[in-house]
C-alpha positions in Angstrom: -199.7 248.4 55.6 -196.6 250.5 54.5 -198.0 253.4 52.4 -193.9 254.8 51.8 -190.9 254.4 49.9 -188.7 254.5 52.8 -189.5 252.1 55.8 -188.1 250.2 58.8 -188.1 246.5 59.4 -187.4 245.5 62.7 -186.9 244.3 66.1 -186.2 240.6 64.7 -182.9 238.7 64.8 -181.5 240.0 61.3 -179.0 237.9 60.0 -176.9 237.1 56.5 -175.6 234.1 57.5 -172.1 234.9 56.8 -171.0 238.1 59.0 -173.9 240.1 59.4 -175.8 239.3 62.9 -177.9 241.3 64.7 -179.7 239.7 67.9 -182.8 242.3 67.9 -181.7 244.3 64.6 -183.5 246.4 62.0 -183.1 247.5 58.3 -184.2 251.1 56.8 -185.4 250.9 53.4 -185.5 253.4 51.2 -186.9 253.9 47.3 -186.1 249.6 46.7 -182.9 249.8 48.6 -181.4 249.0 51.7 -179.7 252.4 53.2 -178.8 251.4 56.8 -178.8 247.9 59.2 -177.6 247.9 62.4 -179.4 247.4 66.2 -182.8 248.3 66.4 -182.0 250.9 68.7 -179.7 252.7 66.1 -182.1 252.3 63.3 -185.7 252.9 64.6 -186.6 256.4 63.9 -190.2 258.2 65.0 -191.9 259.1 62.0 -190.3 256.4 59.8 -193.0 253.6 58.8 -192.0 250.8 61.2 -192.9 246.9 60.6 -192.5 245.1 63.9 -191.8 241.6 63.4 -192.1 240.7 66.8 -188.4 238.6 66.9 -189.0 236.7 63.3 -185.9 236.1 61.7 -184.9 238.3 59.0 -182.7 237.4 56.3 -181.7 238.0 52.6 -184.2 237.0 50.2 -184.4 232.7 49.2 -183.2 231.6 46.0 -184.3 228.4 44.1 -181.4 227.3 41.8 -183.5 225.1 39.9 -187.5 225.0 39.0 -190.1 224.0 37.1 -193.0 226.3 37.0 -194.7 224.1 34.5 -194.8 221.0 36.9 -197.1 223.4 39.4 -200.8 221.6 38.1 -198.9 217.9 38.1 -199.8 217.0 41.6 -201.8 214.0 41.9 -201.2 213.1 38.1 -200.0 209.3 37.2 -198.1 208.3 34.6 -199.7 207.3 31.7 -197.8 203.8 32.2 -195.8 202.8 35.2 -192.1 203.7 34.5 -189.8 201.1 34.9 -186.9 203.3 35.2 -185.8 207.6 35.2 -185.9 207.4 30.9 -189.4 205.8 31.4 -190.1 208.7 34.2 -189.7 211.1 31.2 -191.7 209.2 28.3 -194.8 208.5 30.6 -195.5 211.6 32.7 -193.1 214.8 32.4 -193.0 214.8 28.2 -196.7 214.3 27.7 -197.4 217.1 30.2 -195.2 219.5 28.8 -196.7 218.4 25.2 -200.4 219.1 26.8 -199.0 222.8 27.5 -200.8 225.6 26.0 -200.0 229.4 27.1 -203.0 229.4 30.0 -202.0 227.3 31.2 -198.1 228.3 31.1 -199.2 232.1 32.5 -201.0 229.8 35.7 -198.9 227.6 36.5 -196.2 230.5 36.8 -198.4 232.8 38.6 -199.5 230.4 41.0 -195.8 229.2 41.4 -194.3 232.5 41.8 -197.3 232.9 44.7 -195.8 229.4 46.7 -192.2 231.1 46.5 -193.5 234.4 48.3 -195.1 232.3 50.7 -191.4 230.6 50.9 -189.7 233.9 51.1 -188.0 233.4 48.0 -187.2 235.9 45.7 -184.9 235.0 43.0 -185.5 231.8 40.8 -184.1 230.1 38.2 -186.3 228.1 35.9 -186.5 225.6 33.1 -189.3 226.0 30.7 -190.4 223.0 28.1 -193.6 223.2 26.4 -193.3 221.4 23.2 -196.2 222.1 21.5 -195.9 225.9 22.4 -192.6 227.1 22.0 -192.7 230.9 20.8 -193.4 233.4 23.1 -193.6 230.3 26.2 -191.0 232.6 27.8 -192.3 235.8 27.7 -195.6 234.1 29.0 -194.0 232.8 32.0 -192.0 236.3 32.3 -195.2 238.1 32.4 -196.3 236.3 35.0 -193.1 236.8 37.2 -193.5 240.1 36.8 -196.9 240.3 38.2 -195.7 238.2 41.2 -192.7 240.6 41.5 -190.1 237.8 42.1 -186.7 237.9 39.8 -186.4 235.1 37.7 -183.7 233.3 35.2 -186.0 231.8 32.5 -184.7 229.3 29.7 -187.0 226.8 27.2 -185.5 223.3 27.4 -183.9 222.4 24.1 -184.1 219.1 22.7 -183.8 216.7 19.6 -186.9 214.7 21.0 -189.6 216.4 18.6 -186.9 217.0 15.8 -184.9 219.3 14.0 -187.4 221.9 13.1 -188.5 222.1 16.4 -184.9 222.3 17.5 -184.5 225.1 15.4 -187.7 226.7 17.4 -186.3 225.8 20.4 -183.1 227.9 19.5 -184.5 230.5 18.4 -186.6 231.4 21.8 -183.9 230.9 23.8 -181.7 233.6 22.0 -184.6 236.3 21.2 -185.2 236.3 25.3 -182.0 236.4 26.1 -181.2 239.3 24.1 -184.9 241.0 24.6 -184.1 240.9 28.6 -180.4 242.2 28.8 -181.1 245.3 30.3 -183.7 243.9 32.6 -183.4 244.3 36.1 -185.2 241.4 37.4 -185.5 239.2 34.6 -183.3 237.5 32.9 -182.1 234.7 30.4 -180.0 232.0 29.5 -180.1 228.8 27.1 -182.0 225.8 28.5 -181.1 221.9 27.3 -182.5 218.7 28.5 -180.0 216.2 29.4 -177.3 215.0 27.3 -179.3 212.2 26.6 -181.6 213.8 24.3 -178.9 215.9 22.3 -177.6 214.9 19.5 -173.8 216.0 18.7 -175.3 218.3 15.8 -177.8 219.8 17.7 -174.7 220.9 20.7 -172.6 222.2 17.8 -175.8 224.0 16.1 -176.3 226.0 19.7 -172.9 226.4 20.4 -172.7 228.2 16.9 -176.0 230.0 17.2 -176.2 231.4 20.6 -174.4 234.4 21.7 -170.6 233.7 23.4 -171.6 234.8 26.8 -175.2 233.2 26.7 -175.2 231.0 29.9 -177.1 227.1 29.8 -179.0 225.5 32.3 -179.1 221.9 31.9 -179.7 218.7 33.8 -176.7 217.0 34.0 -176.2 213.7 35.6 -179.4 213.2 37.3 -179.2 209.5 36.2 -177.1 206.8 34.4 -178.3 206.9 31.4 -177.0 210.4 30.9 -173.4 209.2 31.9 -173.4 206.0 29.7 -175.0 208.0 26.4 -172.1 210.6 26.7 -169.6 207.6 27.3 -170.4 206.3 24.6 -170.5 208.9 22.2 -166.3 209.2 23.5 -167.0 211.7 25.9 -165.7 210.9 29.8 -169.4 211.9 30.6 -171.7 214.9 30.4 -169.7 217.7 31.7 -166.9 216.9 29.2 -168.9 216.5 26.2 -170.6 220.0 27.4 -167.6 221.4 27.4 -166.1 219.9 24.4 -168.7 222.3 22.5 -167.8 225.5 24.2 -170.7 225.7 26.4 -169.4 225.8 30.1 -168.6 229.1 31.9 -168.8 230.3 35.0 -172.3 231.5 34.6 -173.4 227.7 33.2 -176.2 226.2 35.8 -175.6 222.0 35.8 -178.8 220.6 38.1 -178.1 217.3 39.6 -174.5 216.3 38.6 -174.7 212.9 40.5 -173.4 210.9 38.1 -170.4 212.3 36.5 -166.9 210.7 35.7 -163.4 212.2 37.5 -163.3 214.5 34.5 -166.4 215.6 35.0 -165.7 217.0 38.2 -162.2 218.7 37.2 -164.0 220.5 34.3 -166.8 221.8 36.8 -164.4 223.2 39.3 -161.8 224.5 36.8 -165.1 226.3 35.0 -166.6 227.6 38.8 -170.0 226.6 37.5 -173.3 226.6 39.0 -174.4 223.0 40.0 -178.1 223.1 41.3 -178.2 220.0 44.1 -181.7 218.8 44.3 -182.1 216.4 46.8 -185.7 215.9 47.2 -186.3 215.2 43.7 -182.8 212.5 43.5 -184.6 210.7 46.1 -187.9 211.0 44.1 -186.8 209.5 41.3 -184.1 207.2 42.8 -181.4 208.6 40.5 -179.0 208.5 43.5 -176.7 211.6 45.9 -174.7 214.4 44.7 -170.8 213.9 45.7 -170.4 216.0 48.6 -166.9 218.0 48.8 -166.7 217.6 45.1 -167.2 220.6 44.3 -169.2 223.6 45.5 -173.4 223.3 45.1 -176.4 225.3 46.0 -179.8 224.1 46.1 -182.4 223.7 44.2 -186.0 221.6 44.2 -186.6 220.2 40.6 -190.0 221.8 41.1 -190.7 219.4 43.8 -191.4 222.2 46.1 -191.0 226.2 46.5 -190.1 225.9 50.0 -186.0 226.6 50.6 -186.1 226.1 53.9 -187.4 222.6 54.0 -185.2 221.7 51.1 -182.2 222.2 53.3 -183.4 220.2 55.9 -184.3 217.3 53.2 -181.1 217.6 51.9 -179.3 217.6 55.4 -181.1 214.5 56.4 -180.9 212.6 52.5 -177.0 212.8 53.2 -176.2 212.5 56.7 -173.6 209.3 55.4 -171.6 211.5 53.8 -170.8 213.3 57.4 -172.0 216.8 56.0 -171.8 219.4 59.2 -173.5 223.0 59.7 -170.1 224.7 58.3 -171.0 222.8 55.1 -174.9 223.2 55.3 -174.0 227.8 56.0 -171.7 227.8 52.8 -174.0 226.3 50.6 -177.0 227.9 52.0 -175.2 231.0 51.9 -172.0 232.1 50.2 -172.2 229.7 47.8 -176.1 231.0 47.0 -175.5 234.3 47.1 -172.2 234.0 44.8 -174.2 232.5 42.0 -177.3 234.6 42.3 -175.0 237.9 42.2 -174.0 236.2 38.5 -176.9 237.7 37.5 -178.3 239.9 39.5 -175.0 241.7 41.4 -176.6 244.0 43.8 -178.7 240.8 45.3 -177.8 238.5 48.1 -176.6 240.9 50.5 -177.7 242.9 53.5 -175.2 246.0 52.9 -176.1 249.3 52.4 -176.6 249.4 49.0 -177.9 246.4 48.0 -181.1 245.6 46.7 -184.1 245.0 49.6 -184.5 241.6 48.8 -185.5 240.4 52.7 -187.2 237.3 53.8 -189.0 237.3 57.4 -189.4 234.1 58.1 -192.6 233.1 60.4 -190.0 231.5 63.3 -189.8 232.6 66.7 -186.4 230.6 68.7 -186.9 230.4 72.3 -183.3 229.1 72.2 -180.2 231.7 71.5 -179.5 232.0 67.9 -176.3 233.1 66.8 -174.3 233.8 63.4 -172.8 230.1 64.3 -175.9 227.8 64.9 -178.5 229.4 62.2 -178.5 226.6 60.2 -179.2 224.2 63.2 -182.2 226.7 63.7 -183.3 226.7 60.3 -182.9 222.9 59.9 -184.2 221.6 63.8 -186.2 225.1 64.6 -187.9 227.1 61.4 -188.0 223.9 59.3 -191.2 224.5 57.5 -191.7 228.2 58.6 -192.8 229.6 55.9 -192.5 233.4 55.5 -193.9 236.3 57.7 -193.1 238.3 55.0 -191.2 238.6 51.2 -189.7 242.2 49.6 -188.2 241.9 46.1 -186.5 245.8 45.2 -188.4 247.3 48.6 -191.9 246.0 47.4 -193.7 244.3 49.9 -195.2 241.3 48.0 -196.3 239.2 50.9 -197.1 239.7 54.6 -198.6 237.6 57.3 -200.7 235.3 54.9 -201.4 238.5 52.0 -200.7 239.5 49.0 -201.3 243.4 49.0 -200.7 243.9 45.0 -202.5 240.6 43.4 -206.4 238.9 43.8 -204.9 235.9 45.4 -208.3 234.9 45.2 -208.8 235.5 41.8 -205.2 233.5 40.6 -206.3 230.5 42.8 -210.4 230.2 41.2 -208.3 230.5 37.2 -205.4 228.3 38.0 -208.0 225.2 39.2 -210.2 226.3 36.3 -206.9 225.7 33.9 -205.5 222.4 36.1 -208.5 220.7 35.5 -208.4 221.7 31.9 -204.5 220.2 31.5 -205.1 216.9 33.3 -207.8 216.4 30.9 -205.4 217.3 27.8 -202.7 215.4 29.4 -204.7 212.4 30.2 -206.6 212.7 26.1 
């Protein structure tokens, strides 16, 4: 294990996906940052601390545009009555779990989420948070957690008019005092979560738009289904975008997860904004709420805390929308540039290789007995890694995960709690 500040990985195929590609390459860490890249043989040093990862690939560290932490203890859990459709989704499973809540279970569900995205290799994530019946403090809660893991994270409570206007109020008002409380945090930060349009009234928009601070980014779902189209529609609005909008609330740093259904203005308002829109395919085909418009506008991914895994969320959403002739040029941008564009929002010296920049690496466990190059590593990632998993996961230079451990946690320890606290919410959830 590395016992240093200053360390080499290497003798992998060390790619960014964009311009950076090494065939057998190597990085030199030093004090959290990258200092220098290059071919193994012009980076190894004797007497440097040396991590051999035996031809792994080695890339920038994963991002999940769009999570749920809080959905970590759901698996196996049925609705309370069978749903007929996405709004019925909602009433019977998702809001009486977030009601059964309580901050134990918030801290585990986090912790043991933040564990699955090391496994993953991911290192930045951007959450949404409800807890209705535990609002104050829910962030800071999750945040503590993340910090313990060591991953970055965007955290934001999901603000809505379904438990009324004193817990709107709440709502607002945790939002805001994280945001502010975690300004000059390097690997934490916030921004204002809504639910869907569908549950916000047009006093509750104008109360927020009034209340939080001008540059305060949202995360919202937008889109995912119907429902949210037709409510905006018929309040006048072309659809949820535009009534967004209409209240101030888009910018470039605005995160919109699912945009599937959206009208033509819609679509102009997200590309004239150069907003973040969260694709999350695997979920979409969960809930039957339909496909994102591909060539619409640009997209990253995300998992709607179906999964932690990046790698196989590509591949899902690859094979989801194969009709709409998507090809590996499309698969690299989004995957890539378009990922690391949004995650440098709010974290700027992430998402990068360059000396410099932050050592946020992924090592994923994949070994290609085929040639890769800088122009098939999606085909490798999609047909080849699929669900590699990592070899190993830095965030700032700290090794938080290699070949199966955890060197600065009691994995052991998180995993006997967090089924101690499950069993505890499915018996809350369930009454």
């Amino acid at each position: 294990m590395v016992t240093s500040n200053r360390y080499i990985i290497g003798n992998g195929v060390l790619t960014d996906g964009v311009k950076i590609f090494f065939d057998s390459g190597a990085i030199l860490v030093e004090n959290g940052i990258i200092s220098r890249i290059g071919k193994m043989e012009d980076i190894f040093e004797s007497g440097i601390e040396f991590i051999d990862v035996c031809g792994r690939l080695i890339m920038p560290g994963l991002t999940n545009a769009h999570h749920h932490f809080y959905s970590a203890f759901s698996t196996g859990v049925s609705p309370h009555h069978q749903p007929g459709d996405f709004v019925g989704i909602l009433e019977n499973l998702w809001w009486p779990w977030d009601a059964a809540l309580n901050e134990e279970t918030i801290f585990y569900s986090a912790l043991i989420t933040g564990m699955d995205c090391l496994r993953n290799g991911v290192t930045t994530v951007f959450d949404h948070h409800a807890s209705m019946n535990y609002v104050g403090g829910s962030l800071e809660t999750i945040s503590r957690a993340c910090k313990k893991m060591g991953i970055r994270a965007v955290l934001c409570f999901e603000t809505s008019d379904r438990m009324g206007q004193d817990a709107v109020d709440q709502q607002i008002e945790e939002n805001i005092c994280f945001y502010n409380s975690h300004l000059n945090d390097e690997n934490i930060k916030g921004c204002f979560g809504l639910h869907a349009n569908l549950t916000l009234s047009d006093y509750t928009l104008r109360k927020v738009s009034s209340a939080k601070p001008p540059e305060m980014p949202i995360h919202t779902h937008c889109g995912e289904d119907t429902a949210d189209l037709h409510h905006c529609q018929r309040l006048d609005f072309e659809g949820p975008a535009h009534r967004l909008d209409s209240y101030g609330l888009l910018t470039e740093k605005s995160i919109l997860a699912h945009c599937i259904h959206l009208s033509d203005k819609d679509i102009e308002i997200i590309n004239h904004r150069n907003v973040i829109v969260a694709c999350n395919s695997e979920s979409n085909a969960n809930n039957r709420v339909g496909r994102i418009k591909h060539g619409a506008f640009p997209y990253i991914l995300g998992t709607d805390g179906m999964t932690s895994d990046m790698v196989a969320a590509l591949r899902s959403h690859y094979l989801l929308n194969t009709s709409d002739n998507i090809d590996s040029n499309d698969l690299a941008c989004l995957f890539f540039d378009n990922r690391y564009s949004a995650q440098r929002k709010f974290f700027p010296n992430t998402g990068s290789l360059s000396p410099g920049s932050s050592a946020d690496i992924t090592v994923l466990n994949y070994y290609s007995v085929t040639p890769i190059d800088i122009r098939n590593i999606v085909s490798h990632l999609v047909f080849g890694a699929k669900s590699a998993k990592a070899y190993m996961t830095v965030v700032n230079g700290q090794i938080l995960y290699i070949d199966g451990e955890f060197p600065h946690i009691d994995s052991n320890d998180v995993f006997q709690n967090a089924r101690r606290v499950a069993k505890n919410q499915i018996r809350r959830y369930y009454g």
